[in-house]
N, C-alpha and C positions, 0 to 999 in steps of 0.2 A: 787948656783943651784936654791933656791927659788927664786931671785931676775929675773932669764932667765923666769920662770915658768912666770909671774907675770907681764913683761913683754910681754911675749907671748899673755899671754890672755887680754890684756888692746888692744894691736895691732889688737885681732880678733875681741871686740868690736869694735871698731873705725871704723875697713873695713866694719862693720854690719849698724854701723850708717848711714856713706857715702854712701854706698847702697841703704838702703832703702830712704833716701831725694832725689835721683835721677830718681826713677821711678815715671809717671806722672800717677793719676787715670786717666781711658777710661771712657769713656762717656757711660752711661748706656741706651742700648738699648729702653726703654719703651720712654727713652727723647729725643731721634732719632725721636722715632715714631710717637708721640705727637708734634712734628716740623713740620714732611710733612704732617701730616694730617690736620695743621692748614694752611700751603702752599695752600694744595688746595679746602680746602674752602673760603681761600680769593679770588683766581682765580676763583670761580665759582659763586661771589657773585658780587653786583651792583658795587661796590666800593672795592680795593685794594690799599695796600701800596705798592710802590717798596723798595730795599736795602736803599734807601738815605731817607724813614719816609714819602715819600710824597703820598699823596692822588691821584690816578690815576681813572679817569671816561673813560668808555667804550664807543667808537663813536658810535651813533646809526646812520646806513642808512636811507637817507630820501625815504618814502616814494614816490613812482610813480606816478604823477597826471593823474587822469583818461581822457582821450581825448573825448573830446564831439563828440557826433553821428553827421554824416552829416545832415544840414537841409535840406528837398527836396527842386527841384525848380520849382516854376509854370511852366506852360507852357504858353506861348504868345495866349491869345484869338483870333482866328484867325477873320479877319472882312466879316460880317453875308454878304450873296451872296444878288444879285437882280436881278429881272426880267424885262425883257422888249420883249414888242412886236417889230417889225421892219418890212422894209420893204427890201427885198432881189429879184435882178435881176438873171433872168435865159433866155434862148434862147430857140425856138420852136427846135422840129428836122432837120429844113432844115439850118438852122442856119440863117436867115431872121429877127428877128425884139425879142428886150429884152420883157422879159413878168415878171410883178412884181407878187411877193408872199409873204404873213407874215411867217416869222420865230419867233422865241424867242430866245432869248437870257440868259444865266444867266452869272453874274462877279460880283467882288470885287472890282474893280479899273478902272479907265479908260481906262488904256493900256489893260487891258482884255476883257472890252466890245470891242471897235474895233478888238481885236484878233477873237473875236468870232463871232464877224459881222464878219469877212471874213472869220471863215470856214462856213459861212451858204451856201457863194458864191462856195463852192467846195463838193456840194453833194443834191441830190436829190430825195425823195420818187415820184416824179410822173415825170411816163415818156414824158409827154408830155413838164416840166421843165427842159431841159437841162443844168447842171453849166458849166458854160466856164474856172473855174479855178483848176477843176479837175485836180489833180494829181502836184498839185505845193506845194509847202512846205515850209512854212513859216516858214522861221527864227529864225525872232526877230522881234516884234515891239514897238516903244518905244511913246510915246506921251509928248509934250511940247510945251509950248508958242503956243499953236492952231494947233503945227505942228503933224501929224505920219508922224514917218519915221519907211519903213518897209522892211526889205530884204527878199527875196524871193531866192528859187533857181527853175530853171525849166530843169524840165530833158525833153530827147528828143520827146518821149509817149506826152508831153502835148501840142507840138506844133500845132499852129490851120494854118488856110488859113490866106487871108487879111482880109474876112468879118470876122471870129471868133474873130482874132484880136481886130478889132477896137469894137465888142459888147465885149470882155472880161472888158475894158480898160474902156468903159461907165458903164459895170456893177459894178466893181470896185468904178470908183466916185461916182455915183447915191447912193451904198450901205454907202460909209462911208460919206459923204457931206449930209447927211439926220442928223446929229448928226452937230446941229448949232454951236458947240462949238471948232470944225474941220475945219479951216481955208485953210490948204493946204495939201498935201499927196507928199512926196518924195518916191517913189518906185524905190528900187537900186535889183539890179539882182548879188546875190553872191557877194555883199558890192559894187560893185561899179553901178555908172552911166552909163545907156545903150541907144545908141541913138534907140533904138526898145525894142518893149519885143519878139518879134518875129518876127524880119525881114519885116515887112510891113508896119508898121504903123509909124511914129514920134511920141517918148514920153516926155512928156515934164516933165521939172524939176525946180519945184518939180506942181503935178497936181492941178490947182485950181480952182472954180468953172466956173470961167469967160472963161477960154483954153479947159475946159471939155466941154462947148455949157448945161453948167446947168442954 
């Protein structure tokens, strides 16, 4: 009976022992705590470890290079104008015989001076000065190797008789063959070549002093 007793109680030790080496201490809260809050001060700070011990640098974005302002841009000096006196042909009222008069003139360029030698020829403050090439409309004129060449268009208002004709055609040379440096005058009628400017006269091509009777 002792010996069962004795037995008994050696067995309930043993299952006590076995027991208690089997349950594992938990991890005490405060060392949880003390974990993540060093987590995220590493995360927050310049430099971090990862799991594997190594040193991890945070990429920094490169900065935007500032775009420089546009620099203006001059403008082209345009070339300073000049003056000139001239002499400009006009017709009396019956339309009988050319009559000269000074004009002025102002340009920049050659091709501008004769543009504006012939508008002097299409306008007049005295009546007694008639222009012959009123109401015709210049083009284009261009100037080279001694030559103008000029188109012209004429609408129907400006057609003259025979005699207007042939004073328009002498006012025309007279006005631009005063400028020495003007060798010959092509005058085209709405780009091309016209054996008349107005039906009466022969024009020749291109006008030179010598066919003009200058």
């Amino acid at each position: 009976m002792n010996k069962k007793l004795t037995y008994t109680a050696v067995s309930a030790v043993l299952l006590m022992v076995i027991a208690g080496c089997g349950e594992k201490p938990a991890a005490s809260p405060d060392a949880n705590a003390d974990q993540g809050n060093n987590s995220v001060v590493s995360a927050a700070g310049g430099n971090s470890e990862n799991s594997g011990g190594e040193v991890v640098t945070p990429s920094i974005a490169p900065s935007a290079e500032a775009t420089p302002a546009p620099t203006a841009t001059a403008k082209p000096t345009e070339p300073a104008k000049q003056s000139q006196d001239i002499e400009v042909y006009y017709t009396d009222p019956q339309q009988m015989n050319l009559i000269a008069a000074t004009g002025t003139i102002s340009f920049a360029s050659e091709s501008e001076k004769y543009s504006e030698a012939f508008k002097t020829l299409q306008s007049s403050s005295n009546a007694e000065q008639v222009p012959l090439w009123s109401g015709i409309e210049l083009k284009s004129l261009d100037f080279k190797d001694g030559q103008i060449v000029m188109d012209i268009h004429k609408p129907d208002e400006a057609q003259l008789g025979a005699g207007g004709e042939s004073l328009a055609i002498s006012a025309l040379a007279k006005t631009l063959f005063q400028f020495e440096e003007v060798k010959s005058v092509e005058l085209l009628v709405d780009g091309e070549q016209v054996e008349s400017l107005m039906g009466h006269v022969d024009l020749e091509h291109p006008l030179t002093r010598e066919n003009s009777g200058l």
